[in-house]
mmCIF file of the C-alpha atoms, coordinates in Angstrom:
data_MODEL
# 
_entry.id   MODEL 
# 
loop_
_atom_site.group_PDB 
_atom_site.id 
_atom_site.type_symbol 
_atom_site.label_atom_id 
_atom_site.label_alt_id 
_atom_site.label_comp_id 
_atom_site.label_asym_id 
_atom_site.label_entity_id 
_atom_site.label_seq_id 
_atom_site.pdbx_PDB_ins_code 
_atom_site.Cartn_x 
_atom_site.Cartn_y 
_atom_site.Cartn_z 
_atom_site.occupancy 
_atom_site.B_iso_or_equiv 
_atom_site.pdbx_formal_charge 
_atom_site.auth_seq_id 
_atom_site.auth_comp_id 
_atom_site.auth_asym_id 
_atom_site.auth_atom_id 
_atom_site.pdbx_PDB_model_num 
ATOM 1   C CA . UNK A 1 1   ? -1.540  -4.867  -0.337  1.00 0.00 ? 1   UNK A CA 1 
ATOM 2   C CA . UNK A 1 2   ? 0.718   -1.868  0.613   1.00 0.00 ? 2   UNK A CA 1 
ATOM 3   C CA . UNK A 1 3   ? 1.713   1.175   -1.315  1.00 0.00 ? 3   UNK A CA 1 
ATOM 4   C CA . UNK A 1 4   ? 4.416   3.492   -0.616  1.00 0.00 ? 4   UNK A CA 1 
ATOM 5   C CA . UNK A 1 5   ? 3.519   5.756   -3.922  1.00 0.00 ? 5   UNK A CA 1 
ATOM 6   C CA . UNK A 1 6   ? 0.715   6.837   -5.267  1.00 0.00 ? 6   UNK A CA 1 
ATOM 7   C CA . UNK A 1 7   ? -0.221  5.674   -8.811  1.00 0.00 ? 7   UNK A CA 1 
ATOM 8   C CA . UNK A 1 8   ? -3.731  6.728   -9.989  1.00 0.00 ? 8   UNK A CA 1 
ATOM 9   C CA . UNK A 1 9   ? -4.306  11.100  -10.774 1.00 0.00 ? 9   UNK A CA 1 
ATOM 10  C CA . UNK A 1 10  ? -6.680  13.220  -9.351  1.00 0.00 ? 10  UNK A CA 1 
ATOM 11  C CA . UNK A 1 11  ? -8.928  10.021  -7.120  1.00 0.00 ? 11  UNK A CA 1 
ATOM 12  C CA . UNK A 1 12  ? -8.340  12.205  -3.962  1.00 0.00 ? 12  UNK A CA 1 
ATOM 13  C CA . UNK A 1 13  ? -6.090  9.537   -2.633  1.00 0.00 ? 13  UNK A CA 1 
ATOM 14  C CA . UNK A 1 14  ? -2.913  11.087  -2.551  1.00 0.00 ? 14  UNK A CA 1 
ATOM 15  C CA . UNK A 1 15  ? -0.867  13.694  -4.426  1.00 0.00 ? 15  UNK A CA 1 
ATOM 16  C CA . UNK A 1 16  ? -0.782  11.992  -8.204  1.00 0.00 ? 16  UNK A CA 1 
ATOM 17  C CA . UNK A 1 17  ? -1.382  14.683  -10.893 1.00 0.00 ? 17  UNK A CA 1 
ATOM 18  C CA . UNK A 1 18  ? -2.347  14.912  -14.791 1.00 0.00 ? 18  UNK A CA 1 
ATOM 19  C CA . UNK A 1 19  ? 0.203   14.172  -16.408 1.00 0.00 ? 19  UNK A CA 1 
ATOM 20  C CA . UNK A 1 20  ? 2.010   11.701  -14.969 1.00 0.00 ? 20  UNK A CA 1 
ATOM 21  C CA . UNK A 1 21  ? 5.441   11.812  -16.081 1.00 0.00 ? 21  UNK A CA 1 
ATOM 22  C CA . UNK A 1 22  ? 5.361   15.285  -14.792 1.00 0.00 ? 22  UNK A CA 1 
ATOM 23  C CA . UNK A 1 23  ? 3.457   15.431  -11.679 1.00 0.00 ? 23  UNK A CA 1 
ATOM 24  C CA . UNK A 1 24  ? 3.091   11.449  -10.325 1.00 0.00 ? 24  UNK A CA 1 
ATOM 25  C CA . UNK A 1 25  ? 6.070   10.631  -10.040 1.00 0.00 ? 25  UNK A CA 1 
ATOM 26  C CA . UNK A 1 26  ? 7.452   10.219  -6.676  1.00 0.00 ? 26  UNK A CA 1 
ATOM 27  C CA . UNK A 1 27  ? 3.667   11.162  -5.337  1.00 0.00 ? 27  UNK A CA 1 
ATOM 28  C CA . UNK A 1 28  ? 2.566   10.555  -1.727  1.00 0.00 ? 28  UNK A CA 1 
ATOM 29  C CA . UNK A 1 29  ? -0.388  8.598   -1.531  1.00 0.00 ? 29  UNK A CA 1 
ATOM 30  C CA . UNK A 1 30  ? -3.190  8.856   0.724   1.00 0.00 ? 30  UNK A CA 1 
ATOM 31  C CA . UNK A 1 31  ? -2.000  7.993   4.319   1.00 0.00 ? 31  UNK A CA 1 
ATOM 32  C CA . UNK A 1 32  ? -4.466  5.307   6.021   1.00 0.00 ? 32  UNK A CA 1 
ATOM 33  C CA . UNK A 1 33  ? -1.784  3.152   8.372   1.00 0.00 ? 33  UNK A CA 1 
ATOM 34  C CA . UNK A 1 34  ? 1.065   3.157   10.233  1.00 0.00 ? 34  UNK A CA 1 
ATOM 35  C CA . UNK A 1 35  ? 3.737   0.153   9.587   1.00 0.00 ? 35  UNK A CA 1 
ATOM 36  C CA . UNK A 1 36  ? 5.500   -0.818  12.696  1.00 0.00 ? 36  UNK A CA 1 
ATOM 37  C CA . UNK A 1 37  ? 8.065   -3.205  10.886  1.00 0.00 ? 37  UNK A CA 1 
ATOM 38  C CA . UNK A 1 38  ? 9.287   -4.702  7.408   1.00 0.00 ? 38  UNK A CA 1 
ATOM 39  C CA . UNK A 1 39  ? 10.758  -7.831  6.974   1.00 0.00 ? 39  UNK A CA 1 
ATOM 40  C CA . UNK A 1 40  ? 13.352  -7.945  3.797   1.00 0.00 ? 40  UNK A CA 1 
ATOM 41  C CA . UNK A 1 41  ? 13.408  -11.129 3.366   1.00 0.00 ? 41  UNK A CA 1 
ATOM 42  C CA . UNK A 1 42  ? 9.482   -11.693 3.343   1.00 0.00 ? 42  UNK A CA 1 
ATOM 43  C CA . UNK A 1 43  ? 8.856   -9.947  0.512   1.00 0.00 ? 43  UNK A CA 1 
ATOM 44  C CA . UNK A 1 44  ? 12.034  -10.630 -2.472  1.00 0.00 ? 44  UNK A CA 1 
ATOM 45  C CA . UNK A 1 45  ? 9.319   -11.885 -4.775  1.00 0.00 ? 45  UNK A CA 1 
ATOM 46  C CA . UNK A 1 46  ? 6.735   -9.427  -4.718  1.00 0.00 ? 46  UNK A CA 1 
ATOM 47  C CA . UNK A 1 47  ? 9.626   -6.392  -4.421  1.00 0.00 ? 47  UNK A CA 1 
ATOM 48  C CA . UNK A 1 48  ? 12.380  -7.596  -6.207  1.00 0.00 ? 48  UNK A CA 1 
ATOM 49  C CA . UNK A 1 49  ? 14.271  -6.176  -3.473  1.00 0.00 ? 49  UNK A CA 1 
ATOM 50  C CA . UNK A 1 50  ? 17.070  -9.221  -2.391  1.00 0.00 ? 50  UNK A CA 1 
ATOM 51  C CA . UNK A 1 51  ? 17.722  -7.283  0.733   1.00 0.00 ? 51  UNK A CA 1 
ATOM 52  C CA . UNK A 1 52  ? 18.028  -9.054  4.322   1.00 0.00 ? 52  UNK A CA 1 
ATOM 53  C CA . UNK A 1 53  ? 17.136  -7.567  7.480   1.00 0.00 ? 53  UNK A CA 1 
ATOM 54  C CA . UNK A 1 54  ? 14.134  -5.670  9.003   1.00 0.00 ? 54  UNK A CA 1 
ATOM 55  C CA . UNK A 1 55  ? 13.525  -2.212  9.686   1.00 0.00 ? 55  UNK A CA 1 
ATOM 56  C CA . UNK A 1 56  ? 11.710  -0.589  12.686  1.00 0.00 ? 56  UNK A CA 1 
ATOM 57  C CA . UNK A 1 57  ? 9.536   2.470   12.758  1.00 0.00 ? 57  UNK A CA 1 
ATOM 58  C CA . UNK A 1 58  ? 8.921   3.892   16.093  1.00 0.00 ? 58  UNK A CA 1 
ATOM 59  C CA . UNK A 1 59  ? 6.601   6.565   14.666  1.00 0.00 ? 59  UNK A CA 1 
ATOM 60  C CA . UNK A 1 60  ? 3.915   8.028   11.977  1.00 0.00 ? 60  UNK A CA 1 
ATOM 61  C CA . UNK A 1 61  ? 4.581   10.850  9.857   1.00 0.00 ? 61  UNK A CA 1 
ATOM 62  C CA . UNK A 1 62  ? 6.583   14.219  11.292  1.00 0.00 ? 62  UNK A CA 1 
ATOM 63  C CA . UNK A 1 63  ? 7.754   12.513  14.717  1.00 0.00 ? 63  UNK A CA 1 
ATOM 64  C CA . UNK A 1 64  ? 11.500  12.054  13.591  1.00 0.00 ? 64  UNK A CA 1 
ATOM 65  C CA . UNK A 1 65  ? 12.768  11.823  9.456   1.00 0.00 ? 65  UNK A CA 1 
ATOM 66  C CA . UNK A 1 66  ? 14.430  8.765   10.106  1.00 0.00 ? 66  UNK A CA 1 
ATOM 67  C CA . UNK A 1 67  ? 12.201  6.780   12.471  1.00 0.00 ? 67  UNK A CA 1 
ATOM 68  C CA . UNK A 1 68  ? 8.893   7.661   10.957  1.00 0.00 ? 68  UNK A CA 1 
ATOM 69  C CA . UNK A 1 69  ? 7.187   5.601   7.575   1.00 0.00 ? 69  UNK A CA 1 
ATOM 70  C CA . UNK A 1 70  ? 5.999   8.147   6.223   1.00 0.00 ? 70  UNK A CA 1 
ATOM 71  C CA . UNK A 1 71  ? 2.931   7.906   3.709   1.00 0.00 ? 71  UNK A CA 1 
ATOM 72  C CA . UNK A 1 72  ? 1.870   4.322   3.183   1.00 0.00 ? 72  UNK A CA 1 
ATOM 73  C CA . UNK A 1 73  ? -1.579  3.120   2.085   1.00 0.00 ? 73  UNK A CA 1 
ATOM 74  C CA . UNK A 1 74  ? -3.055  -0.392  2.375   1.00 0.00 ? 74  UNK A CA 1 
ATOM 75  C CA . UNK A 1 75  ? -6.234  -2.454  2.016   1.00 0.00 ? 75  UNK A CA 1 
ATOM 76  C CA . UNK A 1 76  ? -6.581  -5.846  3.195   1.00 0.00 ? 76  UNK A CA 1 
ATOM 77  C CA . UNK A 1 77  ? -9.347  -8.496  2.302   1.00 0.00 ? 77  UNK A CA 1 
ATOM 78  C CA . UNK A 1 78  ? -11.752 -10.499 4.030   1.00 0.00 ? 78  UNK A CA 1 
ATOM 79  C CA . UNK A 1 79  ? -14.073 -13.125 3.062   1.00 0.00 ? 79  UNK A CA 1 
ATOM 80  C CA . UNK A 1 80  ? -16.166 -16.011 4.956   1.00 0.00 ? 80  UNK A CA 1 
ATOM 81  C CA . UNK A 1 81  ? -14.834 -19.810 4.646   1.00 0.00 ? 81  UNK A CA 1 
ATOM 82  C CA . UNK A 1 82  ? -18.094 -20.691 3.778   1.00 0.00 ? 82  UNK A CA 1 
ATOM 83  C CA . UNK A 1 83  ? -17.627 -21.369 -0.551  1.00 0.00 ? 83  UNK A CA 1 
ATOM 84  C CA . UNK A 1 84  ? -21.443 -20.295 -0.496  1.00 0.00 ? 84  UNK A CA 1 
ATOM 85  C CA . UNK A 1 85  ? -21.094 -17.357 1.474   1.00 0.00 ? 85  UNK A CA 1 
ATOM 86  C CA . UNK A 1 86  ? -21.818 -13.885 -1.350  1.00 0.00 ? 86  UNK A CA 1 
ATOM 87  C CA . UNK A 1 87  ? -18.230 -12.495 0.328   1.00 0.00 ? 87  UNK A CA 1 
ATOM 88  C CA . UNK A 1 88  ? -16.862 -15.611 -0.915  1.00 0.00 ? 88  UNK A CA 1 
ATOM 89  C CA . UNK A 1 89  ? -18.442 -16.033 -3.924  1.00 0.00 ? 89  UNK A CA 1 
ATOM 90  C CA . UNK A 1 90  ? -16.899 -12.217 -4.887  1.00 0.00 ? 90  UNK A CA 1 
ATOM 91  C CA . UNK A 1 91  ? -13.684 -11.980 -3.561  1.00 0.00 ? 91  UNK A CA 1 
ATOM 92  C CA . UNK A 1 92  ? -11.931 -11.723 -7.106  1.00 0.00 ? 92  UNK A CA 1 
ATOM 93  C CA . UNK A 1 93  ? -14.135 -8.116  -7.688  1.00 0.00 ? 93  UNK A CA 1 
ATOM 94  C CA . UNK A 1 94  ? -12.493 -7.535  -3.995  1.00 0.00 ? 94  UNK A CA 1 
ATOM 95  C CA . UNK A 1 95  ? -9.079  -7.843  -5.459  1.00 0.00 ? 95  UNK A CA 1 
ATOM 96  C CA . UNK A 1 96  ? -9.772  -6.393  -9.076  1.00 0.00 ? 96  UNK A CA 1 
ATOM 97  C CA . UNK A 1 97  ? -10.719 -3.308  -7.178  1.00 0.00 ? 97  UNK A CA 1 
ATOM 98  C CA . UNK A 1 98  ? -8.324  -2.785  -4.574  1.00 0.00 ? 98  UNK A CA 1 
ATOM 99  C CA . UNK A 1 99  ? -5.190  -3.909  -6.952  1.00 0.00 ? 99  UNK A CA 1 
ATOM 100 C CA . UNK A 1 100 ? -6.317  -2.082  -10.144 1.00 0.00 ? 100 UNK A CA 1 
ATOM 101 C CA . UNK A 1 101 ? -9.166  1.031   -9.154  1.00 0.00 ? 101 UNK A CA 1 
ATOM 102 C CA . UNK A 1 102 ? -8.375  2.479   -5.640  1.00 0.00 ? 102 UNK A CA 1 
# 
């Protein structure tokens, strides 16, 4: 999971403000990767965005306005194959944190 805004005020993870309409909008969130490349096609569902093509970013933030990202921030999740496993047996609280806390 990848976001290019930030969404949640004052969680030191980016520039979102109290109150929102006023000071979240368009907010940077907390920078903790660098994408490399997007494929348009990969993600209509989840985006909405129809759009076909990729785009290529040769650097992070401040090396060039049209080549760089700029401030993305992702999590990713992990758990063991094993159904028994604790990781397994919790990955939902995994997700319900990373999609709806941080």
């Amino acid at each position: 999971c990848c976001w290019p805004s930030d969404r949640q005020a004052n969680d030191n993870n980016g520039n979102c403000a109290a109150p929102y309409d006023a000071e979240c909008e368009d907010s940077d969130p907390g920078d903790n990767t660098n994408l490399c490349y997007v494929d348009f096609e990969k993600g209509v569902l989840s985006t909405g965005f129809a759009g076909t093509g990729n785009s290529v970013h040769n650097g992070d933030d401040g090396n060039g306005q049209y080549e760089a990202e700029g401030p993305i921030h992702c999590h990713g999740f992990a758990w063991a194959n094993d159904e028994s496993d604790f990781t397994s047996s919790y990955k939902a609280n995994n997700l319900f944190y990373v999609s709806m806390y941080d």
